[in-house]
N, C-alpha and C positions, 0 to 999 in steps of 0.2 A: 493719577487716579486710574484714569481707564488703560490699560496697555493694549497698545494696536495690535493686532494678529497680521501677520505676513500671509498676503494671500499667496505669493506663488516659490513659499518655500519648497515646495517638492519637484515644482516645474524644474527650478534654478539647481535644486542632485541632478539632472540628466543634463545639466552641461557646464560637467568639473572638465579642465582640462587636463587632455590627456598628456601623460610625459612625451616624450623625446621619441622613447626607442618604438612604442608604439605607431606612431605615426610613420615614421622609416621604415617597418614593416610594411605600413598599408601603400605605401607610396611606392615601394619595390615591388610589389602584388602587382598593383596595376601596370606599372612604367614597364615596358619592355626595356632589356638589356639590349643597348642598343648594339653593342660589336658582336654578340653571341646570334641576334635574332636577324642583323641587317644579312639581307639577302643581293646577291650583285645583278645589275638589270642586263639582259640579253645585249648581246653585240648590235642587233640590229636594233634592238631599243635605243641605245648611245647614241649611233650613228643617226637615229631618226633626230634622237634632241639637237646634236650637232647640225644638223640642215635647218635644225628650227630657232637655233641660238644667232644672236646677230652678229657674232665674230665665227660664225662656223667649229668652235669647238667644245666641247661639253666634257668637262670634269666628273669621273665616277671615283670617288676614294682615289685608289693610285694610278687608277686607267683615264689615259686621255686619249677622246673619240674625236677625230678631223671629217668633216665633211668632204665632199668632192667638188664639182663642178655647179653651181647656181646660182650666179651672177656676171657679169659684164667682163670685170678685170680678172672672174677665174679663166674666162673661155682664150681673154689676150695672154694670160701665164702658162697656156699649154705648152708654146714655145719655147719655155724655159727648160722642160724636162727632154728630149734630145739634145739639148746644148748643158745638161749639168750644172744648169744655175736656179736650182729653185729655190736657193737661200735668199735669191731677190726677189720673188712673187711675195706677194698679199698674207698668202695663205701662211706660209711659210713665219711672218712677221707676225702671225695673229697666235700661233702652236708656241712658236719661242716666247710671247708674253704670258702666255697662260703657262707656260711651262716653269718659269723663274717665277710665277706666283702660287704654283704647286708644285715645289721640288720633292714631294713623296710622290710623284709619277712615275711609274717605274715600266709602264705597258703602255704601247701607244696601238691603237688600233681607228685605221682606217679606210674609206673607199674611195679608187678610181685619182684624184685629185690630192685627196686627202692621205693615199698611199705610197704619194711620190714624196708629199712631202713629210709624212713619217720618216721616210726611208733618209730623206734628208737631212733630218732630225738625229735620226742613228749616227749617220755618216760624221757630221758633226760635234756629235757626243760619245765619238768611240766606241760604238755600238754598247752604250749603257742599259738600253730600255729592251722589255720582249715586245716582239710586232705579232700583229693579225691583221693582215690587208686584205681585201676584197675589192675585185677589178681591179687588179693594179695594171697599169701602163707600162708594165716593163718590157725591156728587151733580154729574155735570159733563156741560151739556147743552150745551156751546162744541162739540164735537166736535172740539178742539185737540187736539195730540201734543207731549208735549215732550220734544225727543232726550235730556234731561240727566233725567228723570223718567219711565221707561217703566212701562206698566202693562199686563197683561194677563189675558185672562179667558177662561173656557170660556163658549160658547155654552147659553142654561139655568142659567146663576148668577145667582138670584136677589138673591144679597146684592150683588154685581157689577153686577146689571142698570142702573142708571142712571147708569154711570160709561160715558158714550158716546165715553173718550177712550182706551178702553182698546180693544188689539188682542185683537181677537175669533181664538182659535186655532180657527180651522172643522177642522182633520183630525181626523175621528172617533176618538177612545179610550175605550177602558174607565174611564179614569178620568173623561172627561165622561158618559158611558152611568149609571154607578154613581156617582157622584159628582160634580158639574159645579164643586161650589164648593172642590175639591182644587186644589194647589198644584203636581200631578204634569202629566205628560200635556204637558209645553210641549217646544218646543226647548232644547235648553243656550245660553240666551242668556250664561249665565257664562265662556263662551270669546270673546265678543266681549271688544273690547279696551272701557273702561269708558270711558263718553263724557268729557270734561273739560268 
């Protein structure tokens, strides 16, 4: 007899669904590209995570950042590096797991602690990887540079002091004033493109 009227036929047109390619559009609008848009965090950003990570090393894409000196068994593993065995520290044991769980690492960058045992890391892996160390503890009286192995240091780092291969960052900062053997204070050598 009576036929019912649809109260919310006109509501129920504003939400046909939309096909496929339309939504792929709107989801590519918003969604950043991530390989095109990701940007790489500064060297001394890394190295901060790394002092704040519980195994001391921090994964960025193919760069791995090692901490230095800040805990108990790092200060007993100083010993190790005048005797050329830092393949037996802590440190050393914690870079090699994070390492075979990110084999697209191909840049290792490190401070003080963290640079002996990068250097380690090299030695070991047939110098595979590019380095950036800061405050390294070396002993290097060549005064050589090596473009695939850069090192750097504040002017007044004593731990630093006789690695004569490292660029010396002379522009005065508060982090060399207050600290000479910090890892802050440099240019963002992390925006150079990574030597091969």
């Amino acid at each position: 007899m009576f036929k019912r009227k649809k109260k919310h036929q006109y509501v129920n047109s504003y939400f046909k669904p939309i096909n496929s390619m339309k939504i792929e559009n709107i989801i590519n609008k918003v969604k950043p590209n991530d390989d095109n848009n990701k940007t790489k965090i500064s060297d001394s950003e890394g190295l901060s995570r790394a002092y704040n990570s519980p195994n001391s090393i921090y994964i960025d894409g193919n760069r791995m950042f090692i901490a230095g000196t800040h805990t108990a068994r790092d200060v007993y593993d100083w010993k190790l590096i005048p005797l050329g065995l830092m393949k037996y520290s802590e440190r050393y044991g914690q870079a090699e797991a994070a390492l075979k769980d990110n084999p697209q690492v191909d840049t290792v960058i490190g401070h003080s602690l963290g640079s002996a045992t990068g250097a380690e890391l090299n030695k070991q892996y047939n110098n595979k990887f590019n380095a950036r160390y800061y405050g390294s503890p070396f002993l290097d009286l060549s005064f050589s540079r090596d473009p695939k192995n850069q090192r750097y240091r504040h002017p007044g780092d004593i731990v630093s002091m006789f690695d004569t291969g490292a660029v010396n960052e002379d522009q005065e900062t508060n982090y060399q004033l207050i600290n000479p053997h910090s890892y802050e204070g440099f240019p963002d050598y992390s925006s150079d493109e990574e030597k091969k």
